[in-house]
N, C-alpha and C positions, 0 to 999 in steps of 0.2 A: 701336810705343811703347804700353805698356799703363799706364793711370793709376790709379795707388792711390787706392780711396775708401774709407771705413770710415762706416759709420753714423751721422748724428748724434745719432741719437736712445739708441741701443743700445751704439753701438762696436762692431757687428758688422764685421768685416774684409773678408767676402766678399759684397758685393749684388752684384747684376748689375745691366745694363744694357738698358735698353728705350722705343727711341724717344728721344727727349730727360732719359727721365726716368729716376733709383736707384731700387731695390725694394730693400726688406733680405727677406729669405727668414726670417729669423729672428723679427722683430717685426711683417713687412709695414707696416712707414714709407716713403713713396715722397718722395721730392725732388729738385729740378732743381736740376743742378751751375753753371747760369746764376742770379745775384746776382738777388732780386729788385728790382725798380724802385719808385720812389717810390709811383709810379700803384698798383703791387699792394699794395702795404702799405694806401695809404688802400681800396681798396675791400673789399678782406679784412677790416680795421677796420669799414667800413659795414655791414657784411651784417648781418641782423635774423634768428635762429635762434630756433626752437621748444621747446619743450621736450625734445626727441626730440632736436635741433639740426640739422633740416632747414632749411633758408634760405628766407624765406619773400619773398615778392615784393607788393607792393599787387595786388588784385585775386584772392587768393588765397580758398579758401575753409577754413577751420577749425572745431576745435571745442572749449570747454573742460574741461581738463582736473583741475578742482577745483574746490567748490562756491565761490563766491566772494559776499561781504556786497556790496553795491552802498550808497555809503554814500546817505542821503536816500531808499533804498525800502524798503519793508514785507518784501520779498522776497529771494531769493537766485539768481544765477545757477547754474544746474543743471550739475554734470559730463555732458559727452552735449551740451551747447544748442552748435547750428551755426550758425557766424557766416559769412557770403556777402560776397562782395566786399568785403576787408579795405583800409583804406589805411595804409602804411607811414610815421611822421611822427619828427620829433628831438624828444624831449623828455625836460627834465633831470631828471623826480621815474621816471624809467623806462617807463612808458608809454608805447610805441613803436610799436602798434596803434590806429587811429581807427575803429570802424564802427558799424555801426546793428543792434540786437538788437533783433528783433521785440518785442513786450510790452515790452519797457525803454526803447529808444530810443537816440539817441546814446550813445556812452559811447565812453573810452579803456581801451585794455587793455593789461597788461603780456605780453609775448611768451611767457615762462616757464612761463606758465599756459594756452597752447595748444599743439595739436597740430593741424598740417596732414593736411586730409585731401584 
Protein backbone atom coordinates (compact mmCIF):
# COMPACT_ATOMS: atom_id res chain seq x y z
CA UNK A 1 0.00 0.00 0.00
CA UNK A 2 1.92 3.12 -0.99
CA UNK A 3 0.35 6.54 0.40
CA UNK A 4 0.08 9.72 -1.51
CA UNK A 5 1.68 12.72 0.01
CA UNK A 6 2.32 15.97 -1.66
CA UNK A 7 4.11 18.82 -0.13
CA UNK A 8 2.48 21.20 2.13
CA UNK A 9 4.40 23.72 1.70
CA UNK A 10 5.26 23.56 -2.32
CA UNK A 11 2.65 21.02 -3.61
CA UNK A 12 5.37 19.04 -4.60
CA UNK A 13 3.89 15.35 -5.59
CA UNK A 14 6.93 13.38 -4.98
CA UNK A 15 8.90 13.69 -1.35
CA UNK A 16 10.09 10.85 0.09
CA UNK A 17 10.13 9.23 3.05
CA UNK A 18 12.79 8.98 5.95
CA UNK A 19 12.43 7.82 9.30
CA UNK A 20 9.13 9.21 10.51
CA UNK A 21 9.53 12.09 8.80
CA UNK A 22 8.60 14.01 4.51
CA UNK A 23 11.52 15.72 2.80
CA UNK A 24 10.34 17.42 -0.29
CA UNK A 25 13.49 17.22 -2.75
CA UNK A 26 12.22 20.16 -4.38
CA UNK A 27 12.01 22.90 -1.63
CA UNK A 28 13.72 20.72 1.19
CA UNK A 29 10.40 21.16 3.77
CA UNK A 30 10.60 18.34 6.05
CA UNK A 31 7.24 17.29 8.19
CA UNK A 32 5.73 14.51 10.18
CA UNK A 33 2.56 12.89 8.73
CA UNK A 34 1.61 12.46 12.67
CA UNK A 35 -0.84 15.61 13.81
CA UNK A 36 1.01 17.71 16.01
CA UNK A 37 -0.05 17.65 19.76
CA UNK A 38 -1.26 20.41 21.86
CA UNK A 39 2.07 19.99 24.09
CA UNK A 40 4.11 20.80 20.53
CA UNK A 41 2.31 23.78 19.50
CA UNK A 42 2.69 25.45 23.11
CA UNK A 43 6.44 24.77 23.11
CA UNK A 44 7.21 25.72 19.48
CA UNK A 45 5.16 29.05 20.57
CA UNK A 46 7.71 29.42 23.69
CA UNK A 47 10.99 29.24 22.03
CA UNK A 48 12.89 32.67 22.17
CA UNK A 49 15.01 33.02 18.79
CA UNK A 50 17.90 35.35 17.80
CA UNK A 51 18.29 37.16 15.29
CA UNK A 52 19.81 34.71 13.04
CA UNK A 53 16.61 32.64 14.59
CA UNK A 54 18.78 30.29 16.55
CA UNK A 55 16.78 29.21 19.78
CA UNK A 56 18.19 30.58 22.53
CA UNK A 57 18.03 28.92 26.13
CA UNK A 58 18.77 31.06 29.64
CA UNK A 59 22.31 30.66 30.41
CA UNK A 60 23.33 31.24 27.05
CA UNK A 61 26.04 33.48 25.99
CA UNK A 62 25.53 36.34 23.27
CA UNK A 63 26.43 39.32 21.51
CA UNK A 64 24.92 42.40 20.16
CA UNK A 65 24.11 42.85 17.16
CA UNK A 66 23.35 46.81 16.77
CA UNK A 67 24.31 49.82 18.49
CA UNK A 68 21.57 50.12 20.80
CA UNK A 69 20.60 53.83 23.04
CA UNK A 70 20.30 52.53 26.63
CA UNK A 71 17.62 54.89 27.80
CA UNK A 72 18.90 57.10 31.35
CA UNK A 73 22.85 56.58 30.06
CA UNK A 74 25.20 58.83 28.62
CA UNK A 75 26.42 55.84 26.52
CA UNK A 76 25.58 53.39 23.83
CA UNK A 77 25.63 49.72 23.85
CA UNK A 78 28.35 48.53 21.22
CA UNK A 79 27.62 46.05 18.20
CA UNK A 80 30.46 43.37 19.25
CA UNK A 81 29.52 43.83 23.42
CA UNK A 82 29.18 39.91 24.80
CA UNK A 83 26.57 39.39 27.20
CA UNK A 84 27.38 35.90 29.40
CA UNK A 85 24.81 33.91 31.10
CA UNK A 86 21.55 35.24 29.55
CA UNK A 87 18.22 34.67 31.44
CA UNK A 88 15.15 33.82 29.33
CA UNK A 89 12.00 35.89 30.94
CA UNK A 90 7.88 36.69 29.51
CA UNK A 91 7.40 40.01 28.96
CA UNK A 92 4.78 42.03 27.26
CA UNK A 93 6.62 45.40 25.87
CA UNK A 94 9.20 42.34 24.07
CA UNK A 95 12.03 42.13 25.99
CA UNK A 96 12.50 38.60 26.55
CA UNK A 97 16.30 38.66 27.59
CA UNK A 98 17.26 39.58 31.50
CA UNK A 99 21.21 39.84 32.01
CA UNK A 100 23.95 41.90 33.51
CA UNK A 101 26.33 44.02 31.02
CA UNK A 102 29.46 44.77 32.51
CA UNK A 103 29.94 48.83 32.63
CA UNK A 104 26.01 49.14 32.32
CA UNK A 105 24.50 46.72 34.63
CA UNK A 106 21.26 45.08 34.81
CA UNK A 107 19.25 45.55 31.77
CA UNK A 108 16.51 43.79 29.58
CA UNK A 109 17.07 43.12 26.14
CA UNK A 110 14.93 42.31 23.20
CA UNK A 111 16.03 38.89 21.38
CA UNK A 112 16.12 40.55 17.68
CA UNK A 113 18.99 42.42 18.58
CA UNK A 114 21.31 39.41 19.57
CA UNK A 115 23.01 36.89 18.08
CA UNK A 116 24.19 33.72 19.89
CA UNK A 117 27.43 32.88 20.12
Amino acid sequence: MKIEQTCPKCQYEYPYQEDSRWICPDCNHEWSDQPLTEIDNVIAEEQIKDAHGNILSSGDSVSIIKDLKVKGASSVLKTGTKVKNIRLVESSDGHNISCRIEGFGAMNLKSEFVKKI
